[in-house]
C-alpha positions in Angstrom: 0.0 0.0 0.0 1.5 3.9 -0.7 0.2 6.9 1.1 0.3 10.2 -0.7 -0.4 13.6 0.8 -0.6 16.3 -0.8 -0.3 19.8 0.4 -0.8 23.0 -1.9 1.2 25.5 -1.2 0.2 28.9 1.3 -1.1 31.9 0.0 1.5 33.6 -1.8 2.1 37.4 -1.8 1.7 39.6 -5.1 2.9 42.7 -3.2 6.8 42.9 -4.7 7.2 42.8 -8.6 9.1 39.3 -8.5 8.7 36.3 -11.0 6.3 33.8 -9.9 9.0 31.3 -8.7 9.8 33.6 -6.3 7.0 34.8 -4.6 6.6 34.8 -1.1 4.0 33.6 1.6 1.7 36.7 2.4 0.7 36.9 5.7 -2.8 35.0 5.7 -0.6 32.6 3.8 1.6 32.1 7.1 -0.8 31.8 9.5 -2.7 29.2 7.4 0.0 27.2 7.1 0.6 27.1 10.8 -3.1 26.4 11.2 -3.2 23.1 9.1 0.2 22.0 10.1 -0.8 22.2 13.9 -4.1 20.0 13.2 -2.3 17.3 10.9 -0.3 15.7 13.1 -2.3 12.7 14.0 -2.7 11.9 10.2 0.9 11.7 9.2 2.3 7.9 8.8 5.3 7.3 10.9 8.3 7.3 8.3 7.5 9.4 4.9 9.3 11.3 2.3 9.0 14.4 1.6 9.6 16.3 -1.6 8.9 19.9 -2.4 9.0 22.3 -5.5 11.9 24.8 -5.7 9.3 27.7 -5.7 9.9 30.3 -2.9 6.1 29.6 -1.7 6.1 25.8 -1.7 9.7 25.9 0.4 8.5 28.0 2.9 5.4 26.3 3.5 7.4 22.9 3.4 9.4 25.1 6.2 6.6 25.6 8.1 5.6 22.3 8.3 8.8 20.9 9.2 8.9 23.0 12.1 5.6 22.3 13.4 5.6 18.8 13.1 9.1 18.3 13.7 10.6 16.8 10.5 14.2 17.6 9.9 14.8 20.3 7.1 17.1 18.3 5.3 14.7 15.5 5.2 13.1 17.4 2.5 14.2 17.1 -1.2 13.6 20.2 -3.3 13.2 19.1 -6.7 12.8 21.6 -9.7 10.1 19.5 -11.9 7.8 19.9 -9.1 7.0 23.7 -10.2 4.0 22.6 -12.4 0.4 23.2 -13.1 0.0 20.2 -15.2 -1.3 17.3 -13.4 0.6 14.5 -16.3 3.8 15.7 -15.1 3.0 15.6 -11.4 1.5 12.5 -12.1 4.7 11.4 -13.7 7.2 12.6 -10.7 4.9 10.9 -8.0 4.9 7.7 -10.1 8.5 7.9 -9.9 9.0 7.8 -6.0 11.5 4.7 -4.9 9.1 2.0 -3.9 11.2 1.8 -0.3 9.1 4.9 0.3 5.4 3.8 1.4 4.6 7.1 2.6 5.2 10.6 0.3 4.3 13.8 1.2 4.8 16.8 -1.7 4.2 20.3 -1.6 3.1 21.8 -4.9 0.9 23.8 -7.0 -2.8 23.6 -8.1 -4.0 22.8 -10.7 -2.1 19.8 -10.8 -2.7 19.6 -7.7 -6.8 19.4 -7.7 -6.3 17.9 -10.8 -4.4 14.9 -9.8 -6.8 14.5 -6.3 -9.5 14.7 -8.7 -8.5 11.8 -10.9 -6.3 9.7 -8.3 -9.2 10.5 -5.3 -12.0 9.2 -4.5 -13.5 12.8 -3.4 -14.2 15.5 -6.3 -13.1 18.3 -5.1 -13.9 22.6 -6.8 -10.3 23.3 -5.6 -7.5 22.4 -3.2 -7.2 25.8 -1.5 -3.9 26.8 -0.1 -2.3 25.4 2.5 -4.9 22.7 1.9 -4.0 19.2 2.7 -5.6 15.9 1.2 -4.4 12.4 2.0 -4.7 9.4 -0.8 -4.2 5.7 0.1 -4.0 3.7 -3.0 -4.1 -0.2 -2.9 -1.1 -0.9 -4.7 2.8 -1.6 -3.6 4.7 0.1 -6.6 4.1 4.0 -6.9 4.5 3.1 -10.9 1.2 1.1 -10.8 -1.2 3.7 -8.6 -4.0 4.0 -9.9 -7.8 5.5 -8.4 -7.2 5.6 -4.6 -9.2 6.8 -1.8 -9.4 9.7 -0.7 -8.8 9.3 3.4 -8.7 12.7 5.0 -8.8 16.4 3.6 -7.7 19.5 5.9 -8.6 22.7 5.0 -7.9 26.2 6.5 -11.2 27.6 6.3 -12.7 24.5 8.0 -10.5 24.8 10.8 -11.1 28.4 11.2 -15.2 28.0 11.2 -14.2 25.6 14.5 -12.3 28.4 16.3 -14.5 28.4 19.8 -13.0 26.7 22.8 -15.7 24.1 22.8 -14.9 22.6 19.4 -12.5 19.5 18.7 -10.4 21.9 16.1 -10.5 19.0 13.8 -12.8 19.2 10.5 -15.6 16.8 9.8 -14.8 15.2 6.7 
């Protein structure tokens, strides 16, 4: 069995004239991704790789994550062909993961992103918001061979905000 999980990156900011690689988190972008990495924990499998695009606003929500959930910096592996849109070539570069690895977790970009959920999930979803996070499980043993998984948990910022009184859980309702 493989686990994927995927995470979108955190609101970028369009405030400086920089290329699009470059951009940085705004703000909201920040706090969001503090937000969904504090209420993940009890979803991540024990031993994973992770693997996140080279863009500015996918490292520094990989950055985030890593600090909140404690995973060693250099534990992630930056890799250039992760700054798509096109969900064939995502498709392709998860397909390639070393089957050692069960467990993957990326940070990218929609719309491959909702794109691949889409066709690999078993949820449809409008959009994978920032910072969102979906989890996959697909049947198979060789990350060459997924095919249609299920869908097993979704994490959202604007879900965790609606639950922000002291006498909720914190954790969405899927």
């Amino acid at each position: 069995m493989k686990n994927l999980i995927l995470i979108r990156h955190a609101k970028s900011s369009w405030d400086a004239p920089l290329i699009d690689k470059d951009r940085p988190l705004s703000k909201r972008g920040i706090d969001d991704a503090h937000l969904v990495a504090s209420a993940v924990s009890g979803y991540l499998p024990k031993t994973f790789m992770v693997w996140s695009s080279t863009a500015q606003r996918a490292k520094n929500t990989a950055y985030i994550f890593a600090e909140t959930l404690s995973i060693p910096i250099e534990n992630i592996l930056f890799k250039d062909d992760l700054y798509t849109f096109e969900v064939k070539k995502l498709e392709n570069i998860i397909k390639s993961c070393d089957n050692k690895y069960d467990n993957l977790i990326l940070f990218g970009h929609n719309e491959a992103i909702t794109n691949f959920v889409n066709i690999f999930g078993s949820v449809t979803l409008d959009k994978v918001p920032t910072s969102g996070f979906v989890s996959i499980s697909f049947e198979q043993d060789d990350w060459g061979a997924i095919q249609k998984g299920k869908t097993q948990k979704t994490v959202f910022p604007r879900e965790l905000k609606k639950y922000d009184s002291p006498s909720h859980t914190g954790k969405p309702v899927y």
